[in-house]
C-alpha positions in Angstrom: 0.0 0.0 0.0 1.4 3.5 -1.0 1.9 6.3 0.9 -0.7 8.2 -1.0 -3.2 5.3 0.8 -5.5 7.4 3.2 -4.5 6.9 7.1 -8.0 5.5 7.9 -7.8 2.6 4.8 -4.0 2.2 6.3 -4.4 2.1 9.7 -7.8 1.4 10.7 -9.5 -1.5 11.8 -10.6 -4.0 10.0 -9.9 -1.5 6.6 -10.2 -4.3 4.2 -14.0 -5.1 4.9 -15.1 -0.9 4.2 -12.8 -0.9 1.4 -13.5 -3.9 -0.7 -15.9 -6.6 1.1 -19.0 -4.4 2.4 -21.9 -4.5 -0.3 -25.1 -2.5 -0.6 -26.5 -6.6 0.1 -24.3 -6.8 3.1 -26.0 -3.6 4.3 -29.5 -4.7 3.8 -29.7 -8.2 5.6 -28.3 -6.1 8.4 -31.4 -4.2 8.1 -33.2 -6.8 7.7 -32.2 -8.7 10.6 -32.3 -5.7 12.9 -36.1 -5.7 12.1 -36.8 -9.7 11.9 -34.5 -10.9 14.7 -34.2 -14.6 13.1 -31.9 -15.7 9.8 -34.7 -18.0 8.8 -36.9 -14.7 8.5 -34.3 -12.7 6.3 -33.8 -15.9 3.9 -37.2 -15.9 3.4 -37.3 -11.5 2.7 -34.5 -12.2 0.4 -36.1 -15.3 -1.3 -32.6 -17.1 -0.9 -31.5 -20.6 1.9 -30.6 -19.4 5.7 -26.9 -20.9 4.3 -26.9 -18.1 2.0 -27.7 -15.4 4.9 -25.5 -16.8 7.6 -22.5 -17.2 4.7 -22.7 -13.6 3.9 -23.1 -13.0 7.9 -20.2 -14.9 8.6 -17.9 -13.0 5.5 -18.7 -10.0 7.6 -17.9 -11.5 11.1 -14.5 -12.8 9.5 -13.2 -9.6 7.9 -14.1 -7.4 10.6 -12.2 -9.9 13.1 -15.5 -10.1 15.4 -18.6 -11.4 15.9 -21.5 -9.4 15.4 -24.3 -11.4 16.2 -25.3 -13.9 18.9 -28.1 -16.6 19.3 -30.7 -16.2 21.6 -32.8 -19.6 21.5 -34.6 -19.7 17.4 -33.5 -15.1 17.3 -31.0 -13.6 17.4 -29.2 -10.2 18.9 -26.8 -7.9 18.0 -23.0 -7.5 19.6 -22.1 -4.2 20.4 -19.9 -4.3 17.3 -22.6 -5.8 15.7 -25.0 -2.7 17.0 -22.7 -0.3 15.8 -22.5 -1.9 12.0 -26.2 -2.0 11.7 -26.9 1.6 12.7 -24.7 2.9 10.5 -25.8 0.8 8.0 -29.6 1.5 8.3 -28.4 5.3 7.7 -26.6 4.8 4.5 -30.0 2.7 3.0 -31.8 5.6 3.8 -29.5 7.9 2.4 -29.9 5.8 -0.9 -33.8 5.7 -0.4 -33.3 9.8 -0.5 -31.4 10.1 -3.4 -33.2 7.8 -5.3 -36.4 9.6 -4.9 -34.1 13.0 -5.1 -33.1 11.8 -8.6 -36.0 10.7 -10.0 -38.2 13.8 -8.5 -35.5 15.8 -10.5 -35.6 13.9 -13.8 -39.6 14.2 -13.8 -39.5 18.2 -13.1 -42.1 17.9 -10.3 -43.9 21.3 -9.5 -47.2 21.4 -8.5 -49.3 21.6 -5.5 -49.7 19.2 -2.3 -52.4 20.4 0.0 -52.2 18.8 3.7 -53.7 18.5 6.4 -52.2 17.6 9.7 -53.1 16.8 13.5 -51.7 19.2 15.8 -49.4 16.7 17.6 -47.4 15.5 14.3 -46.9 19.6 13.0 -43.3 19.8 14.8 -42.3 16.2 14.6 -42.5 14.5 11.3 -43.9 17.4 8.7 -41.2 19.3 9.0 -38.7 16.7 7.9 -41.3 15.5 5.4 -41.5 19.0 4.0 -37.3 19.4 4.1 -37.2 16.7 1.6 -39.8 17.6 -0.1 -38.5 20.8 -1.0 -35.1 19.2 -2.0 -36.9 16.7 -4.1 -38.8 18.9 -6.0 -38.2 22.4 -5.3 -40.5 23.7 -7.9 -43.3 22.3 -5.8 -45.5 24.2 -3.4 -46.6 22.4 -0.1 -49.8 23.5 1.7 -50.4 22.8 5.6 -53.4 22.8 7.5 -54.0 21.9 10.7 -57.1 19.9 12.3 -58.6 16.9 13.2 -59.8 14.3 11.1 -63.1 15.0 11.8 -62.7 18.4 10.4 -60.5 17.3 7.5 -61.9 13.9 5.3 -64.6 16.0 3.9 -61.8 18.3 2.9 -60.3 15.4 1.4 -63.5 14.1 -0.2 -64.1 17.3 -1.9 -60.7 17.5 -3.3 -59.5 20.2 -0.7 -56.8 18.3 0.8 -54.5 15.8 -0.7 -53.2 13.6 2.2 -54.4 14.0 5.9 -51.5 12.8 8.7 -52.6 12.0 12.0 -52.5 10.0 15.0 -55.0 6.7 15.8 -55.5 5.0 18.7 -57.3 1.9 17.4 -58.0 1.1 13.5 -60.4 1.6 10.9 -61.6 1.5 7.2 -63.0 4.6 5.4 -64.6 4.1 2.1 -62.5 5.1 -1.0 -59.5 5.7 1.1 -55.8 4.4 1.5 -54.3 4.5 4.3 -50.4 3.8 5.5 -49.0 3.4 9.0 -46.1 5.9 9.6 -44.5 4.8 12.9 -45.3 4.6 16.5 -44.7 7.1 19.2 -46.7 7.1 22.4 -48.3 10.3 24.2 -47.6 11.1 27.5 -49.2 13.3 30.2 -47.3 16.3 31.2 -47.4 19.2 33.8 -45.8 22.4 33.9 -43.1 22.3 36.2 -44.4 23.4 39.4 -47.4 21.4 39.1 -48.3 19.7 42.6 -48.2 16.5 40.0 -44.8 17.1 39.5 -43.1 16.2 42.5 -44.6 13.0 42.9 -43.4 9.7 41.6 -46.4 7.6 41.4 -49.6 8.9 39.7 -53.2 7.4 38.8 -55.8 8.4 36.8 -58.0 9.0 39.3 -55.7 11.7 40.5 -54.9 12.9 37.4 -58.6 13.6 36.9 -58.6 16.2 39.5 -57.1 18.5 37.8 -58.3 20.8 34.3 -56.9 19.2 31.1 -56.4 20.9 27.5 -58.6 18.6 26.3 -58.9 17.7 21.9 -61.9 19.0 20.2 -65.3 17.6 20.8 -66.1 14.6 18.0 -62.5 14.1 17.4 -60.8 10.7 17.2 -58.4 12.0 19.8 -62.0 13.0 21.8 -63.8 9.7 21.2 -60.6 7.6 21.8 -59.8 9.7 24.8 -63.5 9.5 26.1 -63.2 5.3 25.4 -59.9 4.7 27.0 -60.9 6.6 30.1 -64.5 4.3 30.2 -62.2 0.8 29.9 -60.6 2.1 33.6 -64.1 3.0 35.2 -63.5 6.7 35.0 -65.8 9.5 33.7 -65.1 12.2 31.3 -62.1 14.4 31.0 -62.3 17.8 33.0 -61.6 21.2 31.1 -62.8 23.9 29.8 -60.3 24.5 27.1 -60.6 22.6 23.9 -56.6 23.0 22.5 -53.7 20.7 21.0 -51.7 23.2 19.8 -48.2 22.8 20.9 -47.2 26.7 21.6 -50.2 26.9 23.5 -50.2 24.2 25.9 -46.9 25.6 27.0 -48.3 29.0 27.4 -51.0 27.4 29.8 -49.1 25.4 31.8 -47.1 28.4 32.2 -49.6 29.5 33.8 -52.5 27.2 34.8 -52.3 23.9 36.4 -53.6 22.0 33.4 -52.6 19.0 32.5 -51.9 18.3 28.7 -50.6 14.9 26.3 -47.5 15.7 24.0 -45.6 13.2 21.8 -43.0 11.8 23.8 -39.7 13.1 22.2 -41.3 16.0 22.2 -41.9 16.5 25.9 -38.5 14.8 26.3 -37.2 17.9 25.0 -39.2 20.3 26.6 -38.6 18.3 30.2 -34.7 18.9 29.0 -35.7 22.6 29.0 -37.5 22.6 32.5 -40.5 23.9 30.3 -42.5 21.2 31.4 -42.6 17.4 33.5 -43.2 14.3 32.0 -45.7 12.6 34.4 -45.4 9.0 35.2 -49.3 7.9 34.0 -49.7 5.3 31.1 -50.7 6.1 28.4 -51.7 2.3 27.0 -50.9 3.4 24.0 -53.5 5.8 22.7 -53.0 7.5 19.9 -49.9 6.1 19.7 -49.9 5.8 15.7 -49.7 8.0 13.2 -51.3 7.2 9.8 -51.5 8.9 6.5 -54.7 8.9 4.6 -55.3 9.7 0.6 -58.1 9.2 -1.6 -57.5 5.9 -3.5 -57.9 7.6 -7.0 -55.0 9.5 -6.3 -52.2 9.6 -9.2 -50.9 12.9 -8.9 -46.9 12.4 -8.8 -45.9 15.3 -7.1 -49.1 14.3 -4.0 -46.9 10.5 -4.5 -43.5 12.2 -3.6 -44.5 14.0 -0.5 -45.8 10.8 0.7 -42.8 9.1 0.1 -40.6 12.2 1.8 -43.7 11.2 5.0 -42.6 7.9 4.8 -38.7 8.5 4.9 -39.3 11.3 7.5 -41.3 9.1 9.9 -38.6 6.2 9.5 -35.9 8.8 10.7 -38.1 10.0 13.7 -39.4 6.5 15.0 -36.4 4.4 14.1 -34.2 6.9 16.0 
């Protein structure tokens, strides 16, 4: 090896397998397996024998002087090495996903319009990112946001209004002439602003936590109706509260100053907890409107409306995979 040779390809650990041995196929059973947990699983994804799987595993293992999984029973788990190679190979794949839909938004020329409306709770988490690479993909394209509940917004879609409607679910259901595509999971939690009574305490129930005003979702709302079900499961009446709100900058302004009680995405309290804008309660949440869904009428064909909800999809991965 010359001189000329970068330091990291001369020196660095196993340099051989990042030069010459690691393959966009190497990188995708990784994936794989990181979602599926068992070789038998991946073979059958791939279409190819477990042989096949655990030989390409095992080139891996062997160039990088480590092993980087271990059998747990009929699964199996990741190393720390092994942890490290998978992360960084689920970020290149999605950096391919990008520029693939990057290139061939570009070689189409998408302009256009995409109208959307979105819940309240997904407006600083995933749209945002979804609209980034939107705007990279096509930036010709103009991107429309509204923000409701989906109450409010399928007739909006129905009538042609809207073109895709993102929000969160708690349990699921058809609607008539619609598609519909899970984006990820996240769960809700309750939180408090920081001198809340609530606050200092370490164990909560419901039955406390219904003492106190909430910023409750709008009347006939799924997030209403869900909220109103999941509360009758546990024996408990209605939520209390005069104030019918989601928004985000506004539940911070009255917890400010009110002891309500509010639910926020979880990395998105986590960050305003890291602030000491707010505390993150310790109540269950069971999972309500813990996923988020994107909805579009099924005789949709509009490219440009198909590219954003791609960029949703790749968006969503970033923020729940993380």
């Amino acid at each position: 090896m010359t001189s000329d040779t970068p330091p990291a390809y001369r020196d660095g650990i196993a340099s051989r397998l990042f030069r010459d041995v690691l393959k966009i196929r190497h990188l995708r059973i990784l994936a794989a397996l990181d979602q599926l947990r068992q070789i038998t699983k991946v073979a059958r994804a791939f279409n190819v024998s477990q042989p096949a799987i655990s030989k390409q595993i095992a080139e891996l293992e062997r160039e990088l002087g480590t092993p980087i999984i271990q059998r747990q029973g009929n699964a199996v788990a990741f190393t720390p090495a092994g942890a490290v190679l998978v992360r960084h190979a689920k970020d290149v794949l999605n950096r391919i996903q990008r520029t693939e839909f990057d290139i061939e938004a570009l070689r189409k020329g998408l302009g256009g319009k995409v109208r959307i409306g979105v819940a309240s709770s997904l407006m600083p988490t995933v749209v945002p990112e979804a609209i980034r690479l939107m705007t990279q993909a096509a930036p010709s394209a103009v991107i429309s946001v509204s923000e409701g509940h989906f109450g409010q917004m399928l007739p909006m879609l129905y009538a042609g209004d809207l073109d895709l409607l993102v929000v969160r679910i708690w349990k699921p259901f058809l609607v008539e002439g619609v598609e519909q595509l899970t984006l990820g999971r996240e769960p809700l939690v309750v939180v408090a602003g920081p001198g809340h009574p609530l606050a200092r305490q370490t164990e909560i129930d419901w039955e406390a936590a219904l003492e106190w005003p909430w910023l409750k979702a709008a009347a006939g709302s799924l997030a209403s109706q869900g909220m109103a079900e999941f509360l009758a499961e546990k024996g408990l009446g209605p939520m209390p509260g005069q104030v019918e709100a989601t928004s985000i900058v506004l539940s911070l302004g009255m917890m400010r100053r009110t002891p309500c009680l509010a639910l926020f995405p979880e990395r998105l309290a986590r960050h305003y907890s890291s602030r000491g804008e707010i505390s993150i309660l310790p109540l269950s949440t069971s999972g309500y409107l813990s996923e988020s869904k994107c909805f579009w009428l099924s005789s949709e064909a509009d490219e440009t409306v198909t590219l954003f909800r791609e960029c949703l999809v790749q968006a969503a991965k970033d923020l729940f995979d993380s």
